[in-house]
N, C-alpha and C positions, 0 to 999 in steps of 0.2 A: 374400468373395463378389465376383465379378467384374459389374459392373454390366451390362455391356452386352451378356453373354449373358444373362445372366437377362432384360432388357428384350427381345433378339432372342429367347428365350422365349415371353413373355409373349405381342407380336406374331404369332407362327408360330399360337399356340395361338387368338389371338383370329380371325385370319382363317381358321382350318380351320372354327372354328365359325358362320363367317360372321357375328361379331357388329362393328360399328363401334366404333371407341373410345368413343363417345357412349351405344351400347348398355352395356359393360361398368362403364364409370362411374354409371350408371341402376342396374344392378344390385347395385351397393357401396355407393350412395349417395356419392360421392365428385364431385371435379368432372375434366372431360374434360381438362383441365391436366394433373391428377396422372399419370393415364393414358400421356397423352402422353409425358410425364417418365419414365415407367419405361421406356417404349419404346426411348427416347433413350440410358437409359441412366445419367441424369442422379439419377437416387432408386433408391432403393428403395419397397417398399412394407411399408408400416409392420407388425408382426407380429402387430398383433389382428385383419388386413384379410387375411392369408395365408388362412384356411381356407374363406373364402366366395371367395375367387379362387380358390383350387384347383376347388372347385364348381362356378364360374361354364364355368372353361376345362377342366372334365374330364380333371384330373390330380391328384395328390396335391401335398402340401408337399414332399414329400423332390423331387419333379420339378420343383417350380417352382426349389429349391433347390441341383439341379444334382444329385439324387441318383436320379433316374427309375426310383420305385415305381409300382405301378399306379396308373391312372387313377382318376377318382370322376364321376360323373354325376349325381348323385342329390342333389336338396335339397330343403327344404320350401319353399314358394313359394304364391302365391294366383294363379289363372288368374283373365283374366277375354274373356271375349267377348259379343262386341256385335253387334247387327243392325239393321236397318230393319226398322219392322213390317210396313211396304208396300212393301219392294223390289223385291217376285215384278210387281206391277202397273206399277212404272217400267219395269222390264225390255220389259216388253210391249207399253207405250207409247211408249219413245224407241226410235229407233235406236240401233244397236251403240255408236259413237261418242257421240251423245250421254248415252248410260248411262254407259260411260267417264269423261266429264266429270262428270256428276251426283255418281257416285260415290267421285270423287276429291275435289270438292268438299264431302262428307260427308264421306269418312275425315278431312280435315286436321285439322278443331279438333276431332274424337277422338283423334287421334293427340297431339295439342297437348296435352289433357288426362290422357292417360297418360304424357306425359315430364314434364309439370312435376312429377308427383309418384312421379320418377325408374321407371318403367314400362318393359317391354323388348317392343316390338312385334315379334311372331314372323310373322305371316302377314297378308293380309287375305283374307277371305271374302266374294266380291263387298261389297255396300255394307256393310264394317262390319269390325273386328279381334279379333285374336286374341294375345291375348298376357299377360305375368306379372310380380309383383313378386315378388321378395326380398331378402332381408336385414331390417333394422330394422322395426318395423310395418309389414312389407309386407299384412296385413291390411285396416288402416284407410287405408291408402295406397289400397288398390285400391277401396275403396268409395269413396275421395273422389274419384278419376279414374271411376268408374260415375257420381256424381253431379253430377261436372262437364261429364261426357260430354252427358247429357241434356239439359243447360242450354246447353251451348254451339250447340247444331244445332237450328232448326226442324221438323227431322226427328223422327218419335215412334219412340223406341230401343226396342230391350227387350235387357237385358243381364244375363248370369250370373253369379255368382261362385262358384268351388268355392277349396277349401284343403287343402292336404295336400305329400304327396312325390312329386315330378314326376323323370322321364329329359330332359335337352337333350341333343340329336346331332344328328346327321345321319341323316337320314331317306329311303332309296331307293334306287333303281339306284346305286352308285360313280358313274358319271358325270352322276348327273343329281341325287344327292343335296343336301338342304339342310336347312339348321337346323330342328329343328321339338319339341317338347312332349310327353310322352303319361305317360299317368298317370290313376287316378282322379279327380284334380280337374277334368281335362279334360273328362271324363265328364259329370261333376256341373255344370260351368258350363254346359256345351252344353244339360243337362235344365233348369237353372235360367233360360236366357234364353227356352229354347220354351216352360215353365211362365209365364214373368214374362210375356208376350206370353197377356193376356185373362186374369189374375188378379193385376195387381196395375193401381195407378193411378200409380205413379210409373216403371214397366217396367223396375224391376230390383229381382232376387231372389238372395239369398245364402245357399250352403246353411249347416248347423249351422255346421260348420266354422270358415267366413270369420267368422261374428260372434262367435267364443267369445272372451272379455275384452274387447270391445266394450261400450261405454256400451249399452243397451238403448236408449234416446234416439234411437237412428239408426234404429231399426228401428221399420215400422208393427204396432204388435200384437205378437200373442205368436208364437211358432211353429209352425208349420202342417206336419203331416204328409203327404207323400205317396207316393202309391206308384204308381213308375212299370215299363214293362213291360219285361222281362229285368234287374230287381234284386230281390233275394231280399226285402230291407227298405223298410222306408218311409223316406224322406230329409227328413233335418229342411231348413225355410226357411222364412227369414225376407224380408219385403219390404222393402228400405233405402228411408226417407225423403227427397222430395226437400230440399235445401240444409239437410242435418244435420250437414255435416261441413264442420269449418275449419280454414284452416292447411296450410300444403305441407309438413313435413319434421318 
């Protein structure tokens, strides 16, 4: 195997999909070194790490491996987004610019709180993000970046979690296109953080999904059915406990 195409590989594949070395190494759980190194040319990546990088960069193994089968897009992953409960009222009150600053100043130690427990921030949504783990308990991952999220900012969150099989691509016009998410879980996070916002005390909600082989421990109470409007079913969730989760990896 020729190192340094596969690494020029790798590279091509991660900048189409607009992710940073830092992002992809998040997503593997690995360190941004390794990363680096296969770029370079300098490693390989190890062969249990092959099929969640074919995932990550939306190709198969026989393509990473210089034999370009069809692509893959498609993994199981946890969304999570996040908001300000009173943003709609900042907005109102600062100017343009300093809403800009406020809300950059919000996003960082959210942001902060979903890389340390390797988290791939996809978008932000005026004050607040959007974005997913996978790979290893990317489950309990993402609720401990929901609950560090809330702890780190002054600000009162209210944040979603769904769980399931998400599409990354590119998303839009060819020319204007960029990375972005879609999928059921996306769905479900989005209804769990507008739910978690005036039904829960700690403002974050996780649908069935995200808590299944989770300690119950994390979670306030038992689970709560609801049904919200253009889904056929009631959506199970649960409301995660604040500072229930310890441990980065």
């Amino acid at each position: 195997m020729n190192l340094t195409e596969l690494g020029n590989r790798i590279r091509a594949r991660r900048e189409t999909r607009g992710l940073t070395q830092r992002d992809l190494a998040s997503a593997l759980q690995i360190s941004t070194q390794a990363v680096s190194k296969w770029e370079r040319g300098e490693n390989a990546p190890d062969i249990g790490v092959l099929p969640d990088l074919a995932r990550i960069l939306d190709v198969s193994t026989d393509w990473l491996l210089g034999c370009f089968s069809p692509a893959r897009d498609v993994f199981e992953a946890t969304v999570l987004i996040c908001g300000v409960k009173k943003g709609r009222e900042f907005s109102e009150r600062l100017k343009p610019k300093e809403f800009a600053a406020w809300t950059n100043a919000v996003c960082f130690p959210i942001t902060q709180a979903v890389l340390r427990v390797d988290g791939v921030p996809v978008k932000y949504i005026g004050p607040g993000i959007f974005c997913f783990f996978s790979g290893h308990d990317h489950r309990r991952r993402a609720v401990q970046a929901a609950v560090e999220a809330v702890t780190s900012t002054s600000e009162a969150l209210k944040i979603g979690l769904g769980t399931g099989s998400i599409y990354l691509g590119a998303i839009g016009h060819p020319d204007y296109a960029r990375p972005d998410v879609m999928g059921e879980p996306v769905s479900l996070a989005m209804l769990c953080m507008r739910w978690a916002d005036g039904h829960t005390r700690s403002g974050i909600a996780a649908e069935a999904n995200t808590a299944e082989g989770l300690d119950r421990a994390l979670f306030e109470g038992k689970e709560r059915r609801v049904r919200f409007p253009g889904i056929s079913h009631k959506v199970g969730i649960f409301e995660v406990k604040h500072g229930t989760v310890k441990g980065n990896k």
